[in-house]
N, C-alpha and C positions, 0 to 999 in steps of 0.2 A: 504493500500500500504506500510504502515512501516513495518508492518510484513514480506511482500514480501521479500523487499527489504533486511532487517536483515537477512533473510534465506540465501539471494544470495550471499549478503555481505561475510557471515560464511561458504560459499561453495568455493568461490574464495579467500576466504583466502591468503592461499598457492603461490599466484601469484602476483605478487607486480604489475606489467600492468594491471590484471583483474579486482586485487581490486581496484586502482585507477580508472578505467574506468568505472566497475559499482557503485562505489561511486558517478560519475559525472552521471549519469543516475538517480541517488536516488534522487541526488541535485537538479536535471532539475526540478524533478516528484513534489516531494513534500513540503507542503503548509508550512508555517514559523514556526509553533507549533511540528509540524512534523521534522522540519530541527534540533530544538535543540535539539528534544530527539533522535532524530540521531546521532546526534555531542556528545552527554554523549556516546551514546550507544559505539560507536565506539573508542572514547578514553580509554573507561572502556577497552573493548573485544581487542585493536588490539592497541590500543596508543603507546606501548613501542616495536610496532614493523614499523608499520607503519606510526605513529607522523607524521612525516614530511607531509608525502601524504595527510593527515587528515587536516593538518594546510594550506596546498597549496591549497584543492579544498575547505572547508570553504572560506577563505580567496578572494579565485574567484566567491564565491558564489553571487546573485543580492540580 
């Protein structure tokens, strides 16, 4: 499912609503080991665009 979700993540880019949304869908989904290399993956790929977004739904994450 990480890979999924990486694909969707890099397709909705483009959309600061999308990306934030399927981010919290990623968050729901997957398991704690999963979630940190999400949380690189995404800093790495989208950090200096989306940061904020990235630090709000970690942040809300359980």
């Amino acid at each position: 499912m990480l890979e999924y979700f990486k694909l969707i993540l890099s397709k909705v880019s483009f959309d600061k609503r999308l990306f934030e949304r399927e981010l919290r869908k990623a968050i729901k989904s997957l398991v704690e080991d999963e979630l940190k290399e999400l949380k690189n993956w995404c800093y790495t790929h989208f950090g200096q665009v989306y940061g904020p977004i990235i630090d709000r739904q970690f942040v809300l994450a359980p």
